[in-house]
C-alpha distance (Angstrom), angle and dihedral (degrees) to the residues before:
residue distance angle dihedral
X1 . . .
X2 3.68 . .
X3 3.62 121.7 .
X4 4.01 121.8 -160.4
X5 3.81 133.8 162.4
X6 4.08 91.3 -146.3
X7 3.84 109.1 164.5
X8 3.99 93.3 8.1
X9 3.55 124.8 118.3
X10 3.94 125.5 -144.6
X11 3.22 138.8 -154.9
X12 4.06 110.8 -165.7
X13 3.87 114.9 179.7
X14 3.64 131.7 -150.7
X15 4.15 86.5 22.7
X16 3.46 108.2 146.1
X17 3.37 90.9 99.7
X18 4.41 149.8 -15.7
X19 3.59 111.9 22.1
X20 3.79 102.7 -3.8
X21 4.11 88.2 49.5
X22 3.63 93.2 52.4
X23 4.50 89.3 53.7
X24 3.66 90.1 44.5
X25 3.90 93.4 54.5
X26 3.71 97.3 43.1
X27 4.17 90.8 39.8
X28 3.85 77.6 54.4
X29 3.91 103.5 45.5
X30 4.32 85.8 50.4
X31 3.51 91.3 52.4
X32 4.00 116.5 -94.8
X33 3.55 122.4 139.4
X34 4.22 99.3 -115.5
X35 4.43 125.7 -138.9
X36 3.67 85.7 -163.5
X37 4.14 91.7 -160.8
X38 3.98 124.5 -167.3
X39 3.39 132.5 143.2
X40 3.83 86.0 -156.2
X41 3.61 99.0 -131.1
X42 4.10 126.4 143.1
X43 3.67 115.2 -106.4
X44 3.53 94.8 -83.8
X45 3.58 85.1 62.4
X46 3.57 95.7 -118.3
X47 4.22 124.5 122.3
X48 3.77 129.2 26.5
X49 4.19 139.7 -117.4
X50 2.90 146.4 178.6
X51 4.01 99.1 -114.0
X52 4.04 94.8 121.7
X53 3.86 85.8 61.8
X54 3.74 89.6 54.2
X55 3.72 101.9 47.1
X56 4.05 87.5 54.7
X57 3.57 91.9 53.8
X58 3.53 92.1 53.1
X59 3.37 81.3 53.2
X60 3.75 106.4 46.8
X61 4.08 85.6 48.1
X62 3.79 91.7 60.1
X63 3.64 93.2 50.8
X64 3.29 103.7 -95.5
X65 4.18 152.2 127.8
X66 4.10 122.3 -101.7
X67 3.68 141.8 130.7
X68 4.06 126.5 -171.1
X69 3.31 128.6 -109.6
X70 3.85 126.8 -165.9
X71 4.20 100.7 171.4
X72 3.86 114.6 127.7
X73 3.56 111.7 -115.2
X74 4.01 85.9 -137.4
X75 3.81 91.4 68.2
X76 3.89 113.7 69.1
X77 3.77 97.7 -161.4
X78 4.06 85.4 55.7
X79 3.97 88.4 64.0
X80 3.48 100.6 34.1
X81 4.12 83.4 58.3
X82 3.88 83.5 48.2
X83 3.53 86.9 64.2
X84 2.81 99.1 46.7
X85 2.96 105.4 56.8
X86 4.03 96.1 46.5
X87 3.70 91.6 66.2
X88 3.54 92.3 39.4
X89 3.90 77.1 61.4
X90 3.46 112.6 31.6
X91 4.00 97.5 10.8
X92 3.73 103.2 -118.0
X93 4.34 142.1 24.2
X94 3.82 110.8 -123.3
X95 3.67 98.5 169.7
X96 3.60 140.1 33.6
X97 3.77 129.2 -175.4
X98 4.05 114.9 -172.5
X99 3.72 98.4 -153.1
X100 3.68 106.9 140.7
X101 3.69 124.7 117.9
X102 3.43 158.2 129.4
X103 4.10 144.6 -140.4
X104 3.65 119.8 -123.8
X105 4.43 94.1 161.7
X106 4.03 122.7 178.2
X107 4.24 124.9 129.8
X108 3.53 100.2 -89.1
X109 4.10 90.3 -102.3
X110 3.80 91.6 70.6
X111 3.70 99.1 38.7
X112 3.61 122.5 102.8
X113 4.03 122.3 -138.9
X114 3.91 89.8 -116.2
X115 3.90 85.4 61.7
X116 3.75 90.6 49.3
X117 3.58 94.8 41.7
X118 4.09 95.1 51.5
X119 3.47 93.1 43.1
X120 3.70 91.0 52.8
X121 4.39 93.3 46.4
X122 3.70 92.4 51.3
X123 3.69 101.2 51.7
X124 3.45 104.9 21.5
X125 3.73 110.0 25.1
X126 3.57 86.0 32.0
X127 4.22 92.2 57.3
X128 3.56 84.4 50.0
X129 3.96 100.6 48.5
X130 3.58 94.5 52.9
X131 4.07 90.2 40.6
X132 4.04 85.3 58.0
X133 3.13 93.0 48.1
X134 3.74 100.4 55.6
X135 3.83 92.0 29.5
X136 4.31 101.1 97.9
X137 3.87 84.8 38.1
X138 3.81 83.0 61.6
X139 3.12 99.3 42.8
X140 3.57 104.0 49.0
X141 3.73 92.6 44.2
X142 4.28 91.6 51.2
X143 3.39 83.9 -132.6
X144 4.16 132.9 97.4
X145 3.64 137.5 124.6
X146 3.74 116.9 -163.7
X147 4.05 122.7 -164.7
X148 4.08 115.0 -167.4
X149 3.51 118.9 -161.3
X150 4.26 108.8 -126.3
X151 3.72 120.9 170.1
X152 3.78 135.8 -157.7
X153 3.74 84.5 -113.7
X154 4.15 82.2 67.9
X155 3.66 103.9 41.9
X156 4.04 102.6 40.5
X157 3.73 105.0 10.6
X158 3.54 134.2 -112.0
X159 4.14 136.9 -148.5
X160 3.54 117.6 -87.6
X161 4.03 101.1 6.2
X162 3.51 106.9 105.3
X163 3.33 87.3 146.1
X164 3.80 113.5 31.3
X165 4.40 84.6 51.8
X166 3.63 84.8 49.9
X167 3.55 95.9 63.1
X168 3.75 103.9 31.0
X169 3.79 92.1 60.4
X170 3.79 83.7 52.1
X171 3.17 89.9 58.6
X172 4.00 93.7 54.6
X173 3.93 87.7 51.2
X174 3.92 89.0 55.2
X175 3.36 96.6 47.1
X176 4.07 87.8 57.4
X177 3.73 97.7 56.5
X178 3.97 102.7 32.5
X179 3.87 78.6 56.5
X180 3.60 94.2 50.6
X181 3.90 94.6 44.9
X182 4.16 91.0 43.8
X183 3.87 97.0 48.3
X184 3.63 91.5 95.1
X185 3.85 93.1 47.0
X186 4.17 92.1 54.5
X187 3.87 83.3 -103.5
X188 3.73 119.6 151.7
X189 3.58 128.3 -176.0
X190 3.48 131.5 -171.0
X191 3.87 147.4 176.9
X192 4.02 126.6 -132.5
X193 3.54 114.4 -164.5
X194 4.06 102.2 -160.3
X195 3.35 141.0 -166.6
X196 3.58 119.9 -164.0
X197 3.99 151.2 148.4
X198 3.87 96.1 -106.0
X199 3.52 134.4 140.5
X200 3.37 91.1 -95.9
X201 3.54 90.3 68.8
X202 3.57 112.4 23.5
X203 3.59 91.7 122.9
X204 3.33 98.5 51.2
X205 3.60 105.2 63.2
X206 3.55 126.7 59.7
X207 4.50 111.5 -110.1
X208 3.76 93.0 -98.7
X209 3.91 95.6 43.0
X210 3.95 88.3 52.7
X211 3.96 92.2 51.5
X212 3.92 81.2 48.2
X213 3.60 95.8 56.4
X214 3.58 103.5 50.0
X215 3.84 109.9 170.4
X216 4.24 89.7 -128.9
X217 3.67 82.0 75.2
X218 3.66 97.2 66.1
X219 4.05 97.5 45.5
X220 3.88 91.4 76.6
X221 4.33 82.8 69.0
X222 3.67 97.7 37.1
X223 3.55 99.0 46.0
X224 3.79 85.1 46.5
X225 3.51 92.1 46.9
X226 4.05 86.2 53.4
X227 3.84 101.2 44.3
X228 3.90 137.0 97.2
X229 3.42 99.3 -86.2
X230 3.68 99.7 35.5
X231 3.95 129.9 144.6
X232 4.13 117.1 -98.8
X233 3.80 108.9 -132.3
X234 3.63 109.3 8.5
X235 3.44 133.4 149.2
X236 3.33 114.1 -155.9
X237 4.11 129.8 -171.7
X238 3.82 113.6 -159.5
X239 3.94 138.0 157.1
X240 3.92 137.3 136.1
X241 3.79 94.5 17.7
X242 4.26 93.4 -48.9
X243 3.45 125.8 112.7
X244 3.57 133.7 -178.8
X245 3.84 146.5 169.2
X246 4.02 127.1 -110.2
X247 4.09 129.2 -169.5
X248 3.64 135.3 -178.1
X249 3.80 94.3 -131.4
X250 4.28 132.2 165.9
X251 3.76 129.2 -163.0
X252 3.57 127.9 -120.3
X253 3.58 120.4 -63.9
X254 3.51 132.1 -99.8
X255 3.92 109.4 -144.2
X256 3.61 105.5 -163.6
X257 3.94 124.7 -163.3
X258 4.12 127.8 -104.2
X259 3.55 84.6 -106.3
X260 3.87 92.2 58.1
X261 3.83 99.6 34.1
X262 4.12 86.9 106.8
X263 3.47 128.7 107.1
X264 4.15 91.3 -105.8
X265 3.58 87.6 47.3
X266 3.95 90.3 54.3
X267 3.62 92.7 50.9
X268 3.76 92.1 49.8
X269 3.80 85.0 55.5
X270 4.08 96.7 46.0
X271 3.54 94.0 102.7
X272 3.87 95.1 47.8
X273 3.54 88.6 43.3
X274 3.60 102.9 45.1
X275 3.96 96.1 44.1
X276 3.59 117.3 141.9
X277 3.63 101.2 -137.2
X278 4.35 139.8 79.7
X279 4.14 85.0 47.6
X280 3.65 117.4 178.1
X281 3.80 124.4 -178.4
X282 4.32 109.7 -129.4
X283 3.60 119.5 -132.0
X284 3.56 93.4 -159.0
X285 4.00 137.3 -1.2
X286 3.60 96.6 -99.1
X287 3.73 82.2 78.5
X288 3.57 100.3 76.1
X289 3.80 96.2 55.0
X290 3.57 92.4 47.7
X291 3.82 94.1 46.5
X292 3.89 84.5 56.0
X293 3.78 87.8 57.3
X294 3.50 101.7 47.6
X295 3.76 80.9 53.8
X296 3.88 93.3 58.1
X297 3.79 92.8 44.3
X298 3.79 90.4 54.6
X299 3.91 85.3 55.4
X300 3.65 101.2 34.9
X301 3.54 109.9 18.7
X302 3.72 89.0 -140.1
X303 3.60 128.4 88.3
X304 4.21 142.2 98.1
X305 3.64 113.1 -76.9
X306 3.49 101.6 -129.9
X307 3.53 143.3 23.8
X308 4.11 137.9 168.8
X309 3.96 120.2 -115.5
């Protein structure tokens, strides 16, 4: 099975150079027209280059489609313009990957709130500017596929990223309703969880670890992930040629009795309660209150059959 991106047009953020060069190129080489879009910055987010520019003439040279981009994915009317200006172009925005982002790391006792705060724009407001922006195009076309940006950092923690975790798991929880609310509309949106020898974290991985995780190896998921026949509401981990799956998932519920709804009675329960076993993985939130009455009907036998969380 051959897949191409003939006649779609892509929008690939944070793509001047790492991870977000590597989609752009291969979008590129299977036949999408490319918005190659970076503000050029280092991974602080500070500074500017020209390293959109390049990636489209590396693009152009190899025969293919691309125009650079240099809005800020903080600033809404910047990606609305974007827009814009790609269907001005090409007519239309198929594909969208929210890749952009930058590193501001400290524990959480020596970071300021402007850290936190710009950390928490870039990726998550950011994913969600340049998702608005493209949303109606989506919509009215019946056609849209979405890619968010997670990290390990967000779904299992990591040392000193207070706020980087904070707005990767974000990201996860956006991906699950805008795919929920784009269903109808042939909209799917996904989340990547990468790991990769970037400039983001060059100084975290020792010399032969970063040649190991070279950020080609994660484009065969994202573009996957991004393509006609992709999944809806996936999370998917992947870095030095391995890939794996991720869920948010819960157990069954323990429905405890008036007599037991206390704080003692809670405790007594923690171990029932916080058993690791009978998982299921939600595909929306009205899942949790329902699993919660199923519980109580088990009990009881008595109870309404459905309810919204």
């Amino acid at each position: 099975m051959s897949i191409d991106f003939k006649d779609k047009v892509a929008i690939v953020t944070g793509a001047g150079g790492g991870l977000g060069r590597e989609y752009a190129l291969e979008l590129a080489r299977r036949g999408a027209k490319v918005v190659v879009n970076d503000l050029g910055g280092s991974r602080d987010g500070t500074g500017h280059s020209d390293m959109a520019l390049q990636v489209v003439e590396e693009i152009e040279k190899a025969g293919g489609e691309a125009v650079s981009n240099g809005g800020s994915v903080t600033e809404f009317e910047q990606m609305e313009k974007m827009v814009a200006d790609a269907k001005q172009k090409w007519g239309g925005v198929h594909i969208v990957i929210n890749n952009a982002g930058v590193l501001r790391d400290k524990t959480f006792a020596k970071m300021t709130m402007d850290d936190f705060e710009f950390v928490v724009d870039v990726h998550l407001n950011g994913s969600a500017n340049v998702s608005k922006a493209v949303w109606e195009t989506m919509r009215e076309q019946a056609y849209g596929r979405i890619l968010m940006t997670a990290s390990s950092t967000g779904l299992f923690g990591n040392f000193g990223q207070a706020n980087y975790g904070a707005a990767k798991l974000g990201l996860a929880g956006l991906t699950k309703t805008l795919q929920l609310e784009g269903a109808k509309y042939n909209i799917k949106v996904n989340t990547i969880s990468p790991v990769a020898g970037t400039r983001m974290t060059e100084d975290l991985f020792p010399e032969e670890a970063f040649k190991l995780f070279d950020p080609v190896n994660v484009v065969p998921a994202a573009l996957f992930l991004v393509s006609e026949d992709a999944p809806t509401n996936a999370i998917v981990g992947a870095g030095a040629g391995g890939f794996h799956s991720a869920w948010t998932v819960m157990n069954d519920a323990v429905w405890l009795k008036d007599e037991d709804r206390t704080v003692e009675g809670f405790a007594a329960n923690w171990d029932k309660i916080s058993e690791f076993s009978n998982l299921k993985a939600p595909q929306s939130g009205s899942e949790q209150s329902g699993a919660i009455l199923t519980a109580m009907q088990k009990l009881t036998g008595t109870g309404p059959s459905s309810a919204r969380g």
